[in-house]
Each structure stands twice: as structure tokens, then as C-alpha cells.
C-alpha positions as CSV (number, residue, x, y, z in Angstrom):
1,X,7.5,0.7,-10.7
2,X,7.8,0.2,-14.3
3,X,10.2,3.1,-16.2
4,X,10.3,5.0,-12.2
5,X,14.8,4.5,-13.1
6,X,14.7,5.7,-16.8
7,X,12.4,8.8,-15.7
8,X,14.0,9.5,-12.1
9,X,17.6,7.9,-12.6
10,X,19.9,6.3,-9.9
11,X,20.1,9.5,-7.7
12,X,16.0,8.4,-7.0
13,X,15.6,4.6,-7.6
14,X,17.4,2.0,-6.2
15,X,18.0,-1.1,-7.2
16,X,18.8,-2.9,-4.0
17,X,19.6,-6.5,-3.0
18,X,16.6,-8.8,-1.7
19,X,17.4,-8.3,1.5
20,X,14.6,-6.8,3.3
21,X,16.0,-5.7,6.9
22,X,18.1,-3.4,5.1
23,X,15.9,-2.0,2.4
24,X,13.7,-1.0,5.4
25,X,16.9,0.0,7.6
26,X,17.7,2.2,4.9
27,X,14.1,3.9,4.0
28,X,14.3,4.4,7.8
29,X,17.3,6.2,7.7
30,X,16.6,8.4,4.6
31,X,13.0,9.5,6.2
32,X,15.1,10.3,9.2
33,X,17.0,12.6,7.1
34,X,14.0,14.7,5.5
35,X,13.4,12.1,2.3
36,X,10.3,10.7,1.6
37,X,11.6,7.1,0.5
38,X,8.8,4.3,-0.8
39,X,10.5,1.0,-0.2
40,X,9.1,-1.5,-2.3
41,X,9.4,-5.4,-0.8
42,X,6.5,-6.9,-3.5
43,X,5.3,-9.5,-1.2
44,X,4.1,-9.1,2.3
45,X,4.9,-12.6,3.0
46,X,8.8,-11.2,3.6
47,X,8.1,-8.6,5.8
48,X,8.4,-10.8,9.6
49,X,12.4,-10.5,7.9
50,X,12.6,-7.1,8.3
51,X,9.7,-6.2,11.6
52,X,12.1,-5.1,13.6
53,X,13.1,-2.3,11.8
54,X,9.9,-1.4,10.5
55,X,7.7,-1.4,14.5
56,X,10.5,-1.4,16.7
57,X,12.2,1.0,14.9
58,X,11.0,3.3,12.2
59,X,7.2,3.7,13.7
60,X,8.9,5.0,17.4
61,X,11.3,7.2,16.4
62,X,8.6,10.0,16.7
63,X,8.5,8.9,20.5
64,X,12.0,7.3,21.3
65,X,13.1,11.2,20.0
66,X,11.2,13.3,22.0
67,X,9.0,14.5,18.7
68,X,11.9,15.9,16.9
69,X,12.1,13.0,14.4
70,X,9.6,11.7,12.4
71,X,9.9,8.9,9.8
72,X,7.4,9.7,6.5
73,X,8.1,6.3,4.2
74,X,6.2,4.1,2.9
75,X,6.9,-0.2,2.4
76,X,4.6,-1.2,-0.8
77,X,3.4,-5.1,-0.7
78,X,1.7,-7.2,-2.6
79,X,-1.4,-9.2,-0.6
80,X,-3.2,-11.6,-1.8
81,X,-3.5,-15.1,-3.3
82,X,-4.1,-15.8,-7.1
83,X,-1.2,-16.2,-9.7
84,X,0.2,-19.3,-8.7
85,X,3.6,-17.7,-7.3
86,X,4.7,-20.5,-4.5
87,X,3.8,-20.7,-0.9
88,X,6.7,-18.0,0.2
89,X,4.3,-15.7,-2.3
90,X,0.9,-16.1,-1.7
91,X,-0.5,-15.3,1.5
92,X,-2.8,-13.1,0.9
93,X,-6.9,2.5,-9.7
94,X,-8.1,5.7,-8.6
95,X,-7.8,4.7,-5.0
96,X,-4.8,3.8,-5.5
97,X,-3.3,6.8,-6.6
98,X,-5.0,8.8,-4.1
99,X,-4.1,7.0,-1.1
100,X,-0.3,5.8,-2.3
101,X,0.1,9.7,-2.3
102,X,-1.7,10.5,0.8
103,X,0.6,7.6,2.3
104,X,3.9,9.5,0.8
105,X,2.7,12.8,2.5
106,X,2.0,11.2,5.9
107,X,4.7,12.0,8.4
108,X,5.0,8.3,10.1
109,X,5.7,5.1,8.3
110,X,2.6,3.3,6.1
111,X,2.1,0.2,5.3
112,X,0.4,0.1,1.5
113,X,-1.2,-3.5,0.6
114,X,-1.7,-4.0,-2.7
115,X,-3.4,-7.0,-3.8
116,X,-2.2,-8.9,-7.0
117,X,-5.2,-9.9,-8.9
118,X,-5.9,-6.3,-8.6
119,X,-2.8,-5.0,-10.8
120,X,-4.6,-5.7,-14.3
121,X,-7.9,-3.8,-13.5
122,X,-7.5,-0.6,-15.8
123,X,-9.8,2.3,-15.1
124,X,-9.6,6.0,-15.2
125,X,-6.9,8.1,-13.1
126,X,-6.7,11.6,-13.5
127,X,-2.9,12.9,-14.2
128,X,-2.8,16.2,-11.4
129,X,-1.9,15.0,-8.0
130,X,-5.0,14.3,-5.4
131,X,-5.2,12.2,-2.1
132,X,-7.9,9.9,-0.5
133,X,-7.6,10.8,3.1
134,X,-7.2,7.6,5.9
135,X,-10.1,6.3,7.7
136,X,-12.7,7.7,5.1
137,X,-14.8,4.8,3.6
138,X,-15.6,4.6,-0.4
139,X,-18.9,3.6,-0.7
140,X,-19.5,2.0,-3.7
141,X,-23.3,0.7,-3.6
142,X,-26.3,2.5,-1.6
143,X,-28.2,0.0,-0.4
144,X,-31.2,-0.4,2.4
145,X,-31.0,-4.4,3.3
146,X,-27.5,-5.7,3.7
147,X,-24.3,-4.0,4.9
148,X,-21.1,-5.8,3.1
149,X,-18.0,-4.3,4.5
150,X,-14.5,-5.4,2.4
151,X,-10.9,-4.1,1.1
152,X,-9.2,-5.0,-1.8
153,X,-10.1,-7.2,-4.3
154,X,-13.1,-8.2,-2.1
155,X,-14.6,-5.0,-3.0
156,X,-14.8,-5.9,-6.5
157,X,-15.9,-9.2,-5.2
158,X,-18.8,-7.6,-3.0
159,X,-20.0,-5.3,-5.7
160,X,-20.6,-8.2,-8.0
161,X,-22.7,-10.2,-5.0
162,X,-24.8,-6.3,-5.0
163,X,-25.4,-6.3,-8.4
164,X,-26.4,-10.5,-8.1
165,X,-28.5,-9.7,-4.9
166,X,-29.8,-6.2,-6.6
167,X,-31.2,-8.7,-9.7
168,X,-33.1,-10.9,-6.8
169,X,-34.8,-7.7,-5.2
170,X,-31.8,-7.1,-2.1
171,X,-30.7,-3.7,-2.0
């Protein structure tokens, strides 16, 4: 989120409270109203605080409004264990792009995990706008014996197993 309030300005970003019930609460309302809001809590481990409004809430009103409403937002989180940040912090890029925009176009509410160790990988990221549709897997190794299925920053893990395994004959 680094330099999103000197580009976009106070109209666009806002610097809330940490109060997580109504930072959710109030994405809710402003998808309600048309806006595409991307609430941002940083750590997943907050977000029993604010459930209510998030499942009971924002993810029905599709349903609870006969189809009429829908509520596109997205809450970003961080996942993941790894830099030391205390208990109430630690629970758990070209994909990233892709899908954070493919979760900004969806019409219902997304949760987007992000993990932390994750943050300082650099790579390649085109600037135009593209998505990575839900549900479609990235494989990033072919391989003939083993199957390793992970998100995350165990796909970074995984691949470096494959490329261990692929030195020992194990495709």
C-alpha cells in the first residue's frame, strides 16, 4: 500500500482506526453502494474481531436482498509465520497481481491471503492490467512420479523439494 495516498489522495485511501469490525462494516457498506473498496486488516489473526460482518453480513447480502445487492470488496491479510511479530501476529508476484485484480472485479466479497515471507520475492510483473481466474491451478513443475499440491510460500517451498528430488532422479 506504499505511496496508494500520495497517488490516489483522501477521496480513495483511508487511513482508518485499528478497529476491524468497522473497517469491514464500512467496505460493506461502500460495495453496497456500487464501490469496489479493498479493506486492508494486515494480519489474518484479527479477523474473528470483525466475522460477523464479513459472513453474516457482507457475503449474504446477495441472498438476504433478493439478488438486487451484491457486495464486490476485498479484505487483504497477511498469513503466515516468519518475522518474529508476536503471537497476536503470526498464525500463519505475478500471481499476485493477477488474482488481487480478478478479486477487485468479483461481485461478492474475497478473502486475499498474503503470506509475509512472501512480500520480499521480486520477480517480473507486467504494468497493463490482467487477471488469474479462481479455481485454475498454476502448475509450476511437470513431473511423472510425485504430485505436491501447495499455496503460498509452500509453493516456493515445494519447487525447491522438485528441483532436490529432480537431482536424485524423481520427476
Amino acid at each position: 500500500t506504499k505511496g496508494l495516498w500520495t497517488e490516489f489522495g483522501s477521496e480513495r485511501v483511508i487511513d482508518t482506526p485499528i478497529t476491524e469490525s468497522a473497517i469491514i462494516g464500512m467496505a460493506a457498506g461502500a460495495a453496497a453502494t456500487g464501490l469496489r473498496p479493498v479493506a486492508d486488516l494486515m494480519f489474518m489473526d484479527f479477523y474473528g474481531v470483525c466475522y460477523d460482518m464479513l459472513y453474516n453480513q457482507a457475503a449474504k447480502f446477495r441472498y438476504m436482498f433478493g439478488g438486487k445487492a451484491k457486495a464486490p470488496m476485498v479484505v487483504r491479510g497477511m498469513i503466515g509465520a516468519g518475522f518474529s511479530a508476536a503471537a497476536q501476529h503470526s498464525q500463519s508476484p505475478y500471481n499476485v497481481k493477477g488474482l488481487l485484480i480478478q478479486a477487485i472485479r468479483d461481485d461478492d466479497p474475497v478473502v486475499f491471503c498474503e503470506h509475509k515471507l512472501l512480500y520480499d520475492i521480486k520477480g517480473e510483473v507486467p504494468d497493463e492490467s490482467y487477471t488469474i481466474p479462481f479455481g485454475v491451478a498454476n502448475y509450476t513443475r511437470e513431473g511423472t512420479d510425485v504430485t505436491i499440491i501447495a499455496l503460498s510460500l509452500m509453493v516456493h517451498r515445494a519447487n525447491e523439494v522438485a528441483d532436490k528430488l529432480a537431482k536424485e532422479g524423481i520427476s
